[in-house]
Structures are given as structure tokens and as C-alpha cells.
C-alpha positions, 0 to 999 in steps of 0.5 A: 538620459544618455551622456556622451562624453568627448574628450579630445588630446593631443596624444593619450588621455589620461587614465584618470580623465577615463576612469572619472567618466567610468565611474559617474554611474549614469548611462555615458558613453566616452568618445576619446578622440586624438588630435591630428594637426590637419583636424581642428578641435572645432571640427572633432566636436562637430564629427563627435556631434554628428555621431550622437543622437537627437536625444544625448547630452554632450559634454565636452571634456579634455583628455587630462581633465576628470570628472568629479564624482557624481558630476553627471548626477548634478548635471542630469538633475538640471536636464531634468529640471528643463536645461538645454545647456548647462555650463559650471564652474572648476577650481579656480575658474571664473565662470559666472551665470549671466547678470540680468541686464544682459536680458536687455540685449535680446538676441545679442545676449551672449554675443554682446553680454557678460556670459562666461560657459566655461567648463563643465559645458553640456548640452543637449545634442539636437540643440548642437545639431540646429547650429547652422554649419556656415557658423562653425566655418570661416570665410574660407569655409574651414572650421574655426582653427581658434577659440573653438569653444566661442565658436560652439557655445555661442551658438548652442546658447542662442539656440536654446534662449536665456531661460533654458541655459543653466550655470552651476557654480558647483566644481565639477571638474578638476580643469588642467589649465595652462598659460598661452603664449602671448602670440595664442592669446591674440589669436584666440582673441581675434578669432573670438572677435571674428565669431561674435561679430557674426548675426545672432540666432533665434531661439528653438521653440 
């Protein structure tokens, strides 16, 4: 199993968001990318993506964030064990593993249930590659320049169903978070709204 690891920052990584991914032991290659005002977050995930083999796992990751260590290990294990996607838990965070009753929704379990991915996000890359393009884009065919996030998990979720997604409450990484303004969080909020509303895909076989 290979990991491929994309980190994404607004000028350098940091050191230690480079060394925690050196340091996992496991076959990982690290895709640090900078941003450019004119390339959403969306569309570097998706380029980053497009680059990987059917057979990786992606994980995403931001440039001042770390790995814990042997954070990889505990994910492979999932893989291992059947996993399409995985999604955990940082310090602080408020990620929890979907309540049961979301089952009830069929199709409309992620858009319409209590599912929170947060970090650490992995998932298989064929997975990522089924997502249909048009999903990632917005009615003027640009990618999403908000909520990047819903925009590919919601998706990648779907595609690999209920019973191949995995939470692990486990701390695996040591997030950096931040306060938004409020003007980001209505935004964040408007293009979140706009992606859910979307139809839901079917499950890969």
C-alpha cells in the first residue's frame, strides 16, 4: 500500500508537517503544493488526484498540520480491514462516526445525515477518481472556491457506501485551526449548502 500524502499552504510548509510524514514508516510519497490565488484548494486536490494511482491512498493534509506518529500505521490497519475511506479525529475537534439512523436516509446519508469527516481524511484514490467532474464545479464550471472539503468528501463518501467508510476517534494529527471571519463562515456555509443540495451518487460495487 502506498500513501500519497498532499499537503496544500498558502506560502512554505512547514518543517514539521514534512518530517512527521517522513517519519511514519510506511511507503508514502509527499505532494507539498503552494497555493496560487488563481488555483482553488478544490482544484489542487483534484490535479494531485489525477497524478495518483488507482491503487494509493490519498491523504489530505495542511501544510502546518503533523502527522502523529505511526498515524499511517493506524490508517493502513483500516485498509487493511476493508476501508474505502477513512476520517478521525484531532485534538479538540468534533468529529463523530455517523448515528445509526442516518442508514434510514439511503442515498441521502451523507447529504442529509449527521456525518462530520474531519481530519484525518484518507481514502482510496480510485475511489476519488469515480467522483464525476461536474460535482466538483459550480454552475459556471469552475471548481468550488469554498468548503472544499464537502465538496470531496461528500462525494468519496457516497461512492464508497456506509459500510466501507471508517471513523477512527483516534488523534492522528495535530490540526492547526483558526477563527474565520464571519463574512468566510457565511460563505463556507453557502457553498456547503450549494454542494449538499446536489442529487447523491450510488455506491461503487
Amino acid at each position: 500500500m502506498r500513501f500519497v500524502v498532499v499537503s496544500t499552504c498558502i506560502d512554505q510548509p512547514g518543517q514539521g508537517c514534512i518530517e512527521s510524514v517522513q517519519g511514519q514508516g510506511v511507503d508514502a510519497t509527499h505532494i507539498v503544493i503552494v497555493s496560487s490565488p488563481h488555483v482553488t484548494q478544490l482544484e489542487n486536490w483534484y490535479r494531485a488526484i489525477s497524478a495518483a494511482s488507482v491503487d494509493d491512498v490519498v491523504v489530505l493534509l495542511d501544510g502546518d498540520d503533523r502527522l502523529h506518529v505511526d498515524a499511517l500505521k493506524r490508517v493502513a490497519a483500516e485498509y487493511d480491514a476493508g476501508a474505502w475511506v477513512t476520517y478521525g479525529q484531532f485534538r479538540g475537534g468534533f468529529a463523530r462516526p455517523p448515528a445509526l439512523a442516518d442508514r434510514d436516509l439511503g442515498d441521502r446519508w451523507v447529504r442529509d445525515g449527521s456525518v462530520c469527516p474531519t481530519h484525518l481524511r484518507t481514502f482510496r484514490a480510485v475511489v476519488a477518481k469515480s467522483v464525476p467532474l461536474h460535482y466538483l464545479l459550480d454552475d459556471e464550471g469552475n471548481f468550488w472556491a469554498g468548503a472544499s472539503d464537502v465538496a470531496m468528501m461528500t462525494p468519496v463518501l457516497e461512492l464508497a457506501g456506509w459500510d466501507r467508510c471508517t471513523f477512527i476517534p483516534d488523534e492522528l494529527v495535530e490540526y492547526t485551526t483558526g477563527r474565520w471571519s464571519a463574512e468566510r463562515e457565511a460563505n463556507e456555509k453557502k457553498y456547503s449548502d450549494a454542494i449538499r443540495a446536489l442529487p447523491p451518487l450510488k455506491a461503487l460495487p
